[in-house]
C-alpha positions as CSV (number, residue, x, y, z in Angstrom):
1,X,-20.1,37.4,-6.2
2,X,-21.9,35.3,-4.2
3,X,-22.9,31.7,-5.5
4,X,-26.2,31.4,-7.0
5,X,-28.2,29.0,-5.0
6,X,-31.7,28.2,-4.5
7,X,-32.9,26.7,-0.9
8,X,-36.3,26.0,1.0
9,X,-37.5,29.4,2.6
10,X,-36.4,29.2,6.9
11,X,-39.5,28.2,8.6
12,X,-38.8,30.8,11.3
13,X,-37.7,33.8,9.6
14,X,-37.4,36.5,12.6
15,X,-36.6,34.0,15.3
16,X,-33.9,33.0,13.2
17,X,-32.5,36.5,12.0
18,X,-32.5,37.4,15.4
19,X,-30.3,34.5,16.8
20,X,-27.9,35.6,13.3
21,X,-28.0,39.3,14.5
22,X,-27.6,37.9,18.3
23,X,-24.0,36.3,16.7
24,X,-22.8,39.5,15.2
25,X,-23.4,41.6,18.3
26,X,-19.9,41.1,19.8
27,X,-18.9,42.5,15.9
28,X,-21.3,46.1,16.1
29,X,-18.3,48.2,16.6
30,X,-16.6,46.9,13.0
31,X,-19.9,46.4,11.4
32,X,-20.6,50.2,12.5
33,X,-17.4,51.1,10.6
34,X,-18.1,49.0,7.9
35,X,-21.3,50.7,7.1
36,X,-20.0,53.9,7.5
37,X,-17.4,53.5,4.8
38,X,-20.0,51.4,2.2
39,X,-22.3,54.6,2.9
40,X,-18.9,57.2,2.2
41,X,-18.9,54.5,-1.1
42,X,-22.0,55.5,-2.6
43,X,-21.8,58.9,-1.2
44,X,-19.1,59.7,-3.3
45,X,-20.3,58.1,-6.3
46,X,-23.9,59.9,-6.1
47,X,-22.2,63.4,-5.6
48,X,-19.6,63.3,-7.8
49,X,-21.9,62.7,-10.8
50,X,-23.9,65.7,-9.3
51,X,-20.6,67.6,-10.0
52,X,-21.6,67.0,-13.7
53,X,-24.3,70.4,-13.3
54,X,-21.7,73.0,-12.3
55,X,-18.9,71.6,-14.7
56,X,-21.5,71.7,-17.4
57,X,-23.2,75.1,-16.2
58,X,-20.3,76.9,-14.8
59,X,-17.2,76.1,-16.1
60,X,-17.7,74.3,-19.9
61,X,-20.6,76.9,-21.2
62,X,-19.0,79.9,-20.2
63,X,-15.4,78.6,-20.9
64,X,-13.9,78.6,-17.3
65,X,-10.9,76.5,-18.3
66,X,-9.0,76.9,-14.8
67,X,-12.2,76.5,-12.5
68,X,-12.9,73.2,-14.7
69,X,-9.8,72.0,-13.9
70,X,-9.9,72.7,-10.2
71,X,-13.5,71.0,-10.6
72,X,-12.6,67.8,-12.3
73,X,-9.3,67.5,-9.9
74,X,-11.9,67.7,-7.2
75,X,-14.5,65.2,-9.2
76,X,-11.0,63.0,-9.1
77,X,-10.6,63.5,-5.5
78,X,-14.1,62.2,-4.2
79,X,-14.3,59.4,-6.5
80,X,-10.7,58.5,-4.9
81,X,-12.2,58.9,-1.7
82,X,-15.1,56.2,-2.5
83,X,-12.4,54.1,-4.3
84,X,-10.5,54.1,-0.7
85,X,-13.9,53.6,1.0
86,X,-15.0,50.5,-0.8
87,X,-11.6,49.1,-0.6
88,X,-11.7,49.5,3.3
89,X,-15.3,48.4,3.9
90,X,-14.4,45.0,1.6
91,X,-11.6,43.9,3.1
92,X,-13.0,44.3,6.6
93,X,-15.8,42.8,5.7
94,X,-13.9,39.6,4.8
95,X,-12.6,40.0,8.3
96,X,-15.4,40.0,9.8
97,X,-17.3,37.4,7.9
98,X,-14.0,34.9,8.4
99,X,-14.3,35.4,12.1
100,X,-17.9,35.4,12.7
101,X,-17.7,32.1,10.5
102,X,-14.8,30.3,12.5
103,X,-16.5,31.5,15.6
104,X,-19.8,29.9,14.7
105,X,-17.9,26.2,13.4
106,X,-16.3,26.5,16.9
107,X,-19.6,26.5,18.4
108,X,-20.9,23.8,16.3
109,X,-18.1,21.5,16.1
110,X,-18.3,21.7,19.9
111,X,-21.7,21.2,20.4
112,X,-21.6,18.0,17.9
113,X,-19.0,16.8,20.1
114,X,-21.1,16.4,23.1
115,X,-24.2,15.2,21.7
116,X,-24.9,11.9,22.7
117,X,-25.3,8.8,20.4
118,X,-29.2,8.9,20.2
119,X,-28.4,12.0,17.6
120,X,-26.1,10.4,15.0
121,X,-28.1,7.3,15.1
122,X,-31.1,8.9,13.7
123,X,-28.7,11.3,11.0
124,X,-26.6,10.5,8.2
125,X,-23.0,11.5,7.8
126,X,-23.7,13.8,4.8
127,X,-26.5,15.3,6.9
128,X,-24.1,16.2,9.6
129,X,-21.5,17.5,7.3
130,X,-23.6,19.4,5.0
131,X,-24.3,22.0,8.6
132,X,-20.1,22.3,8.2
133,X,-19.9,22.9,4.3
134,X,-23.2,24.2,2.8
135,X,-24.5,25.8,5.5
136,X,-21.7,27.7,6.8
137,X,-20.5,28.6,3.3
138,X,-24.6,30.4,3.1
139,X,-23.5,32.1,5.6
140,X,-20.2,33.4,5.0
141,X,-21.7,34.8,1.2
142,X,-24.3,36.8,2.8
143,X,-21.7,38.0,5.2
144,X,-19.4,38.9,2.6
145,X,-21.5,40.2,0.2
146,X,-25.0,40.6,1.6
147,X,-24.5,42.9,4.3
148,X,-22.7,45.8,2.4
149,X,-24.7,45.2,-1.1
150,X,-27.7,46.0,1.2
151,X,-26.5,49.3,2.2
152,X,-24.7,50.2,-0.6
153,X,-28.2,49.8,-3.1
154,X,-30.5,51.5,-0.4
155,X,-27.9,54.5,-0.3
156,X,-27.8,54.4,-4.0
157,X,-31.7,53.8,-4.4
158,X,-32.8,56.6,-2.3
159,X,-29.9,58.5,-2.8
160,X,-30.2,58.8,-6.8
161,X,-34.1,59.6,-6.4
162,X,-33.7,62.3,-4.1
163,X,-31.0,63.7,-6.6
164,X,-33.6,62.7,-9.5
165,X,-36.6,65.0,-7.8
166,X,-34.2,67.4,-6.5
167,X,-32.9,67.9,-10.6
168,X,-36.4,67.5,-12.3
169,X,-39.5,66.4,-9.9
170,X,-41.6,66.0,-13.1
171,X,-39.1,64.2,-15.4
172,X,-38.4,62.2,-12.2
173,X,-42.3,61.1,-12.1
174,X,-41.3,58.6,-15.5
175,X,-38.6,57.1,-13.4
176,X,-40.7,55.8,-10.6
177,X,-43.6,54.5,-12.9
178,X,-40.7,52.6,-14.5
179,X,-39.7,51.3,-11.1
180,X,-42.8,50.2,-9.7
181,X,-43.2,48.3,-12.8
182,X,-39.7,46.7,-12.0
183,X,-40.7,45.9,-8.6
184,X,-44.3,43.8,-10.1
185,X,-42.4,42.2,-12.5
186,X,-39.9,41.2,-10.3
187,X,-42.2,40.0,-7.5
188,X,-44.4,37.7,-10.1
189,X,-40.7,36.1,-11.1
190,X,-39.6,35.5,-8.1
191,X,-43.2,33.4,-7.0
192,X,-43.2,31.3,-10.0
193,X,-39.5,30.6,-9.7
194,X,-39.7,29.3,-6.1
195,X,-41.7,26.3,-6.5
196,X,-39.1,25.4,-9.9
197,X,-36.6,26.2,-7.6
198,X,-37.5,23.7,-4.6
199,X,-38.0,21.1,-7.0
200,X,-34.6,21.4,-8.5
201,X,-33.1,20.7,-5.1
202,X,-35.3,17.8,-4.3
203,X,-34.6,16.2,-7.7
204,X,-30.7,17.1,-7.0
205,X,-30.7,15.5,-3.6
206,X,-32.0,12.5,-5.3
207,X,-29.8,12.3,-7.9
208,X,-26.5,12.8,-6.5
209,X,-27.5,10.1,-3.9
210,X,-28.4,8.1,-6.7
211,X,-25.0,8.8,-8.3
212,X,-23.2,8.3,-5.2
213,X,-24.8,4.9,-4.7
214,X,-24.1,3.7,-8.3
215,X,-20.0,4.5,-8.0
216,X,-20.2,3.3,-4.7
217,X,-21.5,0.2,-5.4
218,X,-20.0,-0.5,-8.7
219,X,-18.8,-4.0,-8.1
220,X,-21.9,-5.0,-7.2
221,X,-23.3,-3.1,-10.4
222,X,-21.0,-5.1,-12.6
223,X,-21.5,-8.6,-10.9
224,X,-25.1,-8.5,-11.1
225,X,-25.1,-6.9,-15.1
226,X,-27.3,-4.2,-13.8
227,X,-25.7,-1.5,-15.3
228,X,-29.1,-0.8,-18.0
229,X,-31.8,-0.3,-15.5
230,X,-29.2,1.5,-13.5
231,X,-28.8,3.4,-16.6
232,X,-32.5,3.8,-17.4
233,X,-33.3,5.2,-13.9
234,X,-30.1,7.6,-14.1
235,X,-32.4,9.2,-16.8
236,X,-35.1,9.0,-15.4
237,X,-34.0,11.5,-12.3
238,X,-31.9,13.4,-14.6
239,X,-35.0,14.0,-16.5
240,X,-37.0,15.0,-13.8
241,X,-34.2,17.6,-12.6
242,X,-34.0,18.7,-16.1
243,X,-37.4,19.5,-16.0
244,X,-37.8,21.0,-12.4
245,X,-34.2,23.3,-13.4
246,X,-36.0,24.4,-16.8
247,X,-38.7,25.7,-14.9
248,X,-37.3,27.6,-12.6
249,X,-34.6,29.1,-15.4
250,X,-37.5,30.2,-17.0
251,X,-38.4,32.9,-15.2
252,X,-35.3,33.5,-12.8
253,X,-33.0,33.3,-16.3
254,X,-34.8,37.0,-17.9
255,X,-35.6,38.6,-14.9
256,X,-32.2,40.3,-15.2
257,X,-32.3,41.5,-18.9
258,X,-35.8,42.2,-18.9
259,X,-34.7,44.8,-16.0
260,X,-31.5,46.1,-17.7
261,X,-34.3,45.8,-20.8
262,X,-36.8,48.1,-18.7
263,X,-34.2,50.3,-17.7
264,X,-32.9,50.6,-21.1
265,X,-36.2,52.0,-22.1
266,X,-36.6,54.4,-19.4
267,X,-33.4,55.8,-20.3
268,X,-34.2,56.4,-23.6
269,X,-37.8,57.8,-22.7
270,X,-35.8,59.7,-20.1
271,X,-33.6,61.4,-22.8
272,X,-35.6,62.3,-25.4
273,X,-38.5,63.7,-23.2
274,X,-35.5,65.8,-21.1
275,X,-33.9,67.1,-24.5
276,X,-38.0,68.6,-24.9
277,X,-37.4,69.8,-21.9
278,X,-34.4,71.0,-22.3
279,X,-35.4,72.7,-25.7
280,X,-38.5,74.4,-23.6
281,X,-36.6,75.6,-20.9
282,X,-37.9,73.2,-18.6
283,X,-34.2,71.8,-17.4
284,X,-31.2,73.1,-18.1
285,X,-28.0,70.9,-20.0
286,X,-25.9,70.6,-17.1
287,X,-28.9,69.4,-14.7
288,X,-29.9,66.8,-18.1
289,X,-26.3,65.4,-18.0
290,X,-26.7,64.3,-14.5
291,X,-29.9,63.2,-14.5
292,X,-29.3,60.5,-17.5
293,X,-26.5,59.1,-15.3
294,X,-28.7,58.9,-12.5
295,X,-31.6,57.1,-14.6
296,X,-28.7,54.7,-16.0
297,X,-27.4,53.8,-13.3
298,X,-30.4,52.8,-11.1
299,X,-31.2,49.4,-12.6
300,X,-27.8,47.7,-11.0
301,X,-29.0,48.5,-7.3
302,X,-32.3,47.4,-8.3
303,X,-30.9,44.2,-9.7
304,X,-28.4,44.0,-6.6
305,X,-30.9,44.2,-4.3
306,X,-33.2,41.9,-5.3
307,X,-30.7,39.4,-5.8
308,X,-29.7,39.9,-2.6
309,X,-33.0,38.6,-1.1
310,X,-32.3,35.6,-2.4
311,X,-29.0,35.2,-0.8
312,X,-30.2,36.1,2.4
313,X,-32.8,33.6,2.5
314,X,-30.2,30.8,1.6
315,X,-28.5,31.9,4.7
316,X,-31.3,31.8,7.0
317,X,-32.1,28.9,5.9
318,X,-28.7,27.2,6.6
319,X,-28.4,29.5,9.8
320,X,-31.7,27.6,10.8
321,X,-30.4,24.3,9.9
322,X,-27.2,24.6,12.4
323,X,-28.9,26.4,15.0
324,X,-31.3,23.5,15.3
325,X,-28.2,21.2,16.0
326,X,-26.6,24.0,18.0
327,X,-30.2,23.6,20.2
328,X,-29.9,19.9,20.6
329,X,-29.1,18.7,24.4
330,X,-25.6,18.0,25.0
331,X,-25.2,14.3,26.3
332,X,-26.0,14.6,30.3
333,X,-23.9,13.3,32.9
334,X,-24.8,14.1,36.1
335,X,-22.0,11.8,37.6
336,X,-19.4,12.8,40.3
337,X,-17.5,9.3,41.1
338,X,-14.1,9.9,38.8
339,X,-11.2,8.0,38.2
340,X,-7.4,8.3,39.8
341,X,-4.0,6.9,39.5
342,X,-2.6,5.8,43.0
343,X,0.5,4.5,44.5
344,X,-0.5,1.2,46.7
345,X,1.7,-0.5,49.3
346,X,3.5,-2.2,46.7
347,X,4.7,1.0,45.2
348,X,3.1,0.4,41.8
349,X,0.2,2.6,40.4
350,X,-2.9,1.7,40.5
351,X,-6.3,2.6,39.3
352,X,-8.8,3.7,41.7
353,X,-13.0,5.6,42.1
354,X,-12.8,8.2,43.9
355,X,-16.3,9.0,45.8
356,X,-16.8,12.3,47.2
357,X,-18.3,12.6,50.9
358,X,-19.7,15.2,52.8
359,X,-17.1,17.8,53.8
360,X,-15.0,17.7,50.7
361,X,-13.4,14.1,51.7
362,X,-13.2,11.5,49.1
363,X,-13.2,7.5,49.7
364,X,-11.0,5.7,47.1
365,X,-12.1,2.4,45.9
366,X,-10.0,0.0,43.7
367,X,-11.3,-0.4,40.2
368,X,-11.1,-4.4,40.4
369,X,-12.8,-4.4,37.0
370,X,-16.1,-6.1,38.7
371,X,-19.3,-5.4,36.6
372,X,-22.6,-6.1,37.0
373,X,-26.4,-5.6,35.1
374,X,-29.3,-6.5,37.5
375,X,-32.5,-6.2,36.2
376,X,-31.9,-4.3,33.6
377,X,-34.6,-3.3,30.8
378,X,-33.5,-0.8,27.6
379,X,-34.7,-0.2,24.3
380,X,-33.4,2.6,21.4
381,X,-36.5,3.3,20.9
382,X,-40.0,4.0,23.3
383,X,-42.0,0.8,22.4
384,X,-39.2,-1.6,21.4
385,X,-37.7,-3.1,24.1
386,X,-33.9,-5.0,23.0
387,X,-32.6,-6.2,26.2
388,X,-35.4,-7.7,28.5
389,X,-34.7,-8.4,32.2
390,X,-31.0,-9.1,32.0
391,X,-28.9,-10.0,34.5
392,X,-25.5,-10.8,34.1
393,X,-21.6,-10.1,35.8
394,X,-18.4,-10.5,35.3
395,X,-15.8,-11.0,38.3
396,X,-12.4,-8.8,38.5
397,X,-10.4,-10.7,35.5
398,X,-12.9,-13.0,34.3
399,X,-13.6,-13.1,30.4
400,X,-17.0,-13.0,29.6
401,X,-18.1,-14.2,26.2
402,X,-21.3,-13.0,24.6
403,X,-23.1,-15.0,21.7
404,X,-25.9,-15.2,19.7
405,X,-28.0,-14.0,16.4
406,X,-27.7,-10.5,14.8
407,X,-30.1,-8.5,17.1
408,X,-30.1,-10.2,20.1
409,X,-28.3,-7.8,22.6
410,X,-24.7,-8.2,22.0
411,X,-23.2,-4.9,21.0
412,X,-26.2,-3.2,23.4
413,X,-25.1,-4.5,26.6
414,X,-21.3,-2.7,25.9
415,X,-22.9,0.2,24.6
416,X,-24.8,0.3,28.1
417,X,-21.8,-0.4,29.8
418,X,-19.8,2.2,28.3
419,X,-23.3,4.7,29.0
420,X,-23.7,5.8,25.3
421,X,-26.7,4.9,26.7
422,X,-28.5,5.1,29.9
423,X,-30.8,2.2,31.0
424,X,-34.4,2.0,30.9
425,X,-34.8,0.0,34.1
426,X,-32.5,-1.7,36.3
427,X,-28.9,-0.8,37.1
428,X,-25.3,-1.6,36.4
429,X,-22.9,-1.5,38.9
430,X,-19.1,-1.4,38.3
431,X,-16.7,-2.1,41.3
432,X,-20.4,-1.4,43.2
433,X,-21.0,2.0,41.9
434,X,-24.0,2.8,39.7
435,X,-22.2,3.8,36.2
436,X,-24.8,6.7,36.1
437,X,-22.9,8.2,39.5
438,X,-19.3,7.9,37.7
439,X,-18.3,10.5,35.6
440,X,-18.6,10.1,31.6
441,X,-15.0,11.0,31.1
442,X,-14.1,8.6,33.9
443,X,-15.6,6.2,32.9
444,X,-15.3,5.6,29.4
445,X,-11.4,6.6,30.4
446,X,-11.1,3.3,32.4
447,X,-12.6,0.6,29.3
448,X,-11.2,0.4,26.2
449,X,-12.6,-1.1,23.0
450,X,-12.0,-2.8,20.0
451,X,-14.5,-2.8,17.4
452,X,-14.7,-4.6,14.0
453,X,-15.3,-1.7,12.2
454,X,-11.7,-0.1,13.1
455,X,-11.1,3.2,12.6
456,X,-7.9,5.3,11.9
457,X,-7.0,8.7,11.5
458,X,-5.2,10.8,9.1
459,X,-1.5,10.6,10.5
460,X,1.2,8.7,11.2
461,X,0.7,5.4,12.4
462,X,2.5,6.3,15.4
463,X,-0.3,9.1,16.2
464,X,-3.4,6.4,15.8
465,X,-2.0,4.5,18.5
466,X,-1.3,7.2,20.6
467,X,-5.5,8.1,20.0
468,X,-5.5,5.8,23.2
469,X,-3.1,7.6,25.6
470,X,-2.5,11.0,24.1
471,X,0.6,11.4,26.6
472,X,2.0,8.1,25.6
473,X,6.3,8.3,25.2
474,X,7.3,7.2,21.4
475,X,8.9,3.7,23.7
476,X,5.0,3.0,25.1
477,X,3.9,3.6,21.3
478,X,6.5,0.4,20.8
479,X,5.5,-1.3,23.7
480,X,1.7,-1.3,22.9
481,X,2.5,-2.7,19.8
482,X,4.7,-5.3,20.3
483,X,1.9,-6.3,23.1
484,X,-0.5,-6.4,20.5
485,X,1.8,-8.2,18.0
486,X,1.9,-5.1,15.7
487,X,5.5,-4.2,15.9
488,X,6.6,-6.6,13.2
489,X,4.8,-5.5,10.6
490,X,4.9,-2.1,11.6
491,X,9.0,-2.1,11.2
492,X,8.7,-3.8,8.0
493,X,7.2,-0.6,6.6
494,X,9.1,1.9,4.7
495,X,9.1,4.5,7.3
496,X,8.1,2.4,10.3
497,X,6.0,4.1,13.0
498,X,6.3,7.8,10.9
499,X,4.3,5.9,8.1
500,X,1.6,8.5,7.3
501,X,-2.0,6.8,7.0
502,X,-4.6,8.5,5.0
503,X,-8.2,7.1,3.8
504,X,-8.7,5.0,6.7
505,X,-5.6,3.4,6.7
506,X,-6.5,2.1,3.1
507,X,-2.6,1.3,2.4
508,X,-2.7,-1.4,5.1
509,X,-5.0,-4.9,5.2
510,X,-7.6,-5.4,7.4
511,X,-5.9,-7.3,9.8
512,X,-2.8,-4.5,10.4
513,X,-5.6,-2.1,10.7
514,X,-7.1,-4.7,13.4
515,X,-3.5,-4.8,15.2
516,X,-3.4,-1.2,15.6
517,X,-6.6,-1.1,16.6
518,X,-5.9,-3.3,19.5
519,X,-2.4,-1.2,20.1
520,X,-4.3,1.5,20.7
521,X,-6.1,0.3,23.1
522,X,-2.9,-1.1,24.8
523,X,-1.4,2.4,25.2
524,X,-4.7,3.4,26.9
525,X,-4.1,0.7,29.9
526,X,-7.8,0.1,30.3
527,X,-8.7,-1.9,33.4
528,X,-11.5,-3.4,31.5
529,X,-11.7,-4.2,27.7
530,X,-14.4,-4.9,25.6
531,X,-14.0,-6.7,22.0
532,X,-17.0,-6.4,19.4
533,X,-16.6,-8.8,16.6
534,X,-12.4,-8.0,16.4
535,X,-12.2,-10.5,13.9
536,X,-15.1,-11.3,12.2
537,X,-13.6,-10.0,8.7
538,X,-10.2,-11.6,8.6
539,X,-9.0,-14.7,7.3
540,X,-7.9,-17.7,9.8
541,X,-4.0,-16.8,9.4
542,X,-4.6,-13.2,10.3
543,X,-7.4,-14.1,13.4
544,X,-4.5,-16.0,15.1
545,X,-2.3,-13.1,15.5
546,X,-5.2,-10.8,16.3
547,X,-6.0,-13.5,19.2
548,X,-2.5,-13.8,20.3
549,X,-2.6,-9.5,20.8
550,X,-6.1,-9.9,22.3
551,X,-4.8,-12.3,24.7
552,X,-1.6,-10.7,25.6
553,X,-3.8,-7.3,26.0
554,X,-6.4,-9.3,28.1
555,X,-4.4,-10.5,30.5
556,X,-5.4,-9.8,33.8
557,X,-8.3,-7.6,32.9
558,X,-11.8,-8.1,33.0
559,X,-12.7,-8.6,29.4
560,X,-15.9,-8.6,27.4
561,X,-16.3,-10.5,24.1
562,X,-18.5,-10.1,21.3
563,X,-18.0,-13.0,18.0
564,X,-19.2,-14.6,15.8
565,X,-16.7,-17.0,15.3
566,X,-17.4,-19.5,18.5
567,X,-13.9,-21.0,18.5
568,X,-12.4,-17.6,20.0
569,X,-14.7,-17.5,23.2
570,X,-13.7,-21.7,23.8
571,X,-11.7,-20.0,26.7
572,X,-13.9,-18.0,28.0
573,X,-14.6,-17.8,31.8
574,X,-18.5,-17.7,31.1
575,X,-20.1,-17.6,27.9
576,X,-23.9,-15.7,27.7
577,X,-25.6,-16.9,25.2
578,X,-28.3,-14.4,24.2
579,X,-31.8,-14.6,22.1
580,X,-34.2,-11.8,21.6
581,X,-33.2,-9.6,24.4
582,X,-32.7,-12.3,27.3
583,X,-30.1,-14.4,28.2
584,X,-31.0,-18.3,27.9
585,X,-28.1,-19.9,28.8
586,X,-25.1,-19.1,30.8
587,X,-22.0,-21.6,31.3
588,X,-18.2,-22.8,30.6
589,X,-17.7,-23.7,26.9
590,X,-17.6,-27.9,28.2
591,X,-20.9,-27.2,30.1
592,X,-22.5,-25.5,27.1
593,X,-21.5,-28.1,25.0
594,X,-22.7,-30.7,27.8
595,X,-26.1,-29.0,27.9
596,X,-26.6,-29.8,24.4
597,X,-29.1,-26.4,24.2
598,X,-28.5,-23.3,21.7
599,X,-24.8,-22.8,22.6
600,X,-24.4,-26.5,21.3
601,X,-26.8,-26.1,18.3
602,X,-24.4,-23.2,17.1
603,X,-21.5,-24.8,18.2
604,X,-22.2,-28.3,16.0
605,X,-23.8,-26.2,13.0
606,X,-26.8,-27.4,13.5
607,X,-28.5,-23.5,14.0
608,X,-26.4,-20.5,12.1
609,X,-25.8,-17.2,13.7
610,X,-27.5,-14.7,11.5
């Protein structure tokens, strides 16, 4: 059975069960089958309780031993038959859900993929992964269940009352004024339930955030003695779910029994106003047997069917949810300038644009690493402008070093350079090309980065470093690291480069995970290398060897610094010091220093970066 869950209603109902239906087109031929055999299902089951009239009439009352026989083997045969049926129509069905459900991750994973920055800045992680968990697993129960349940009760529904009238028309007249009262009772639950309902998942959402906070912040918790009013306001939610979930129980928790109650009753009624029947002549026994089934069994496709409702609108609901993701606009790139490997006359490889030109020639340029912003003007946001006017470059192999407070720029201009963002005004040129003419691919493919924050991946530590160059030899995966200074520690480990990292690389300090970080980015071979902040969280020991991989990685690249820490841009070729968007001063570290302006306030303590 399907899970019982309560979500918002979809705001576009059809628009969105056509898109679903749209998905399961390429799937008609098996879902044709499938309904086919659900419908040979109920089939059976309705007919061979009619069988019950001619074993009663013909064969029990007048004693036909052998034709009773012959009847129940046949009674045996069809209920086989829809024993077969509901076994083949299940286990397809899990086929087919499965598939359409791995089809429709595909899509989504893949679309999520290409969806440029702007998106997962304004979304939470959970947000994004709740369209892989929640919303698919909506989907997969009313696939599974849903679909056949449908046609299963309507076969059964209007099946059993054309039996019913066909048996008794006026005995049958006490059935459907039990069932319309079903139907009312059932639509007044399911309105008051609904706003209970919503409530419970709003108050759930804030709880479990509430919860997750609390454990994830529990040394803070502790330090500060907060754990009372952290406490108090842990009840105070829980109160307010328990409250919001008591409502809704209310009604949703007897709408089942007060059916089965209802239908309880009409069987009963059913019974003794057929045996009155029965006694006038009215009905005969074997059509009375029957028709007492029939009245006991309609309640469960009543009950299934309404249920169902439910379930379908927890699907449509997620199905809306990835579908608006799914219509999100993959990140553009409208660049045709990509990046080769060639053979110059000194027989090594080299890196190279290619430009396309009319007639399907192409004019190779050497990627000399030369970047350039003129002019330019970008903000996240429409109104809030973060870099203002800036113009800066960096010269084939030159290190440029960028400083300043929290919010001035920093981390934006390599986020421009890199086109996770395009510019607002201005352009950048790299090697004289506009980086909106060069190729995404190409161009992230020729700049490799370090960030603070690093990042590993479940797998050995061999495989994280090969993240940079996935077509890196197992002797290049040693050769990156010993650039980078990781090889020591990494043969120290019990299983060397075959260690297996999980959680982040949480069996490793900050400053190996740092290493490997900057091995990666070795094994890629970028031309140009950005560092954001590569050693703000390590301790002085650790932030030498980091600086003696960074400088052994930056040789002879054109290399962009971000820091905090002003002693590891000293050797900078230019430092760019910015405030508030703009750059205010530009300059060796000595004619900084010598200027005696911001770069020297920060550099003598006298102003703190922020």
């Amino acid at each position: 059975m399907p899970r019982a869950m309560k979500h918002e209603k979809p705001k576009d109902l059809k628009g969105t069960l056509l898109r679903l239906t749209l998905l399961l087109k390429k799937h008609t031929p098996a879902l044709t089958g499938i309904a086919l055999l659900v419908v040979v299902s109920a089939g059976a089951n309705i007919y061979g309780t009619y069988l019950l009239k001619p074993v009663i009439n013909d064969y029990i009352l007048p004693g036909d031993i052998p034709g009773l026989i012959r009847t129940l083997l046949f009674m045996g045969g069809m209920y086989l038959l829809g024993a077969a049926a509901t076994y083949g129509y299940t286990q397809g069905m899990v086929r087919v859900a499965q598939q359409v459900v791995a089809e429709l991750r595909d899509t989504l994973f893949s679309r999520v993929q290409s969806l440029p920055l702007r998106f997962f800045d304004t979304r939470t992680h959970g947000e994004l992964m709740s369209r892989f968990t929640n919303d698919i697993d909506t989907i997969a129960d009313m696939l599974n269940n849903s679909f056949t349940v449908l046609i299963q009760s309507f076969v059964m529904i209007t099946g059993t009352f054309l039996v019913l009238f066909i048996l008794n028309a006026a005995l049958s007249l006490i059935v459907v004024l039990s069932f319309v009262g079903m139907f009312l009772f059932l639509r007044f639950s399911s309105k008051r339930s609904h706003a209970g309902f919503s409530r419970q998942q709003k108050n759930m959402g804030r709880l479990n955030g509430f919860i997750e906070e609390m454990v994830e912040g529990q040394k803070v918790v502790k330090v500060f003695n907060h754990e009372d009013a952290d406490y108090e306001e842990f009840c105070r939610r829980n109160d307010d779910l328990r409250g919001a979930a008591t409502q809704a129980l209310t009604y949703s928790g007897f709408m089942v029994p007060v059916v089965v109650s209802l239908s309880y009753f009409n069987y009963a009624l059913c019974a003794c106003i057929g045996g009155f029947f029965a006694i006038a002549g009215m009905i005969d026994l074997g059509s009375l047997a029957p028709y007492l089934v029939y009245v006991r069994q309609t309640a469960m496709p009543v009950n299934q069917f309404s249920q169902q409702i439910n379930f379908i609108l927890a699907a449509l609901s997620g199905a809306e949810r990835i579908f608006e993701v799914l219509d999100e606009a993959p990140e553009a790139d409208s660049g045709d300038v990509t990046l080769r490997r060639t053979t110059g006359p000194d027989g090594l490889k080299h890196w190279a644009w290619s430009l396309p030109l009319p007639g399907g020639r192409a004019e190779e340029i050497p990627l000399r690493g030369d970047v350039r912003f003129d002019h330019v003007t970008f903000g996240y946001t429409p109104g809030r402008v973060i870099l203002n006017d800036i113009s800066l470059y960096a010269k084939p192999g030159q290190k440029i070093a960028f400083v300043g407070s929290t919010g001035a720029g920093k981390t934006t201009i390599t986020n421009l350079i890199n086109r996770f963002y395009d510019v607002d005004g201005g352009t950048i040129t790299y090697d004289g090309i506009d980086v909106r003419d060069i190729r995404k691919d190409d161009l992230r493919r020729s700049l490799g980065v370090v960030l603070q924050d690093t990042h590993l991946f479940t797998g050995t530590i061999a495989d994280n470093i090969r993240y940079g160059n996935p077509e890196a030899t197992d002797e290049q995966i040693r050769e990156a690291a010993r650039l980078a200074g990781a090889d020591s520690f990494i043969r120290r480990l019990p299983d060397g480069y075959r260690t297996l990292l999980t959680g982040d690389g949480s069996n490793l300090s900050q400053g190996q995970r740092q290493l490997l970080a900057i091995a990666r980015a070795a094994a890629a071979d970028p031309p140009v290398l950005i560092l954001d902040e590569a050693t703000s969280s390590v301790d002085t020991h650790t932030e030498k060897l980091i600086e003696q991989g960074m400088d052994r990685l930056m040789e002879n690249r054109t290399v962009f610094v971000i820091a905090h820490r002003l002693s590891t841009v000293r050797e900078a070729k230019a430092i760019i010091v910015l405030e508030n968007g703009t750059v205010i001063e530009r300059g060796s570290h000595d004619e900084l220093v010598a200027e005696k302006g911001r770069y020297y306030q920060l550099y003598t303590g006298q102003f703190e970066l922020a």
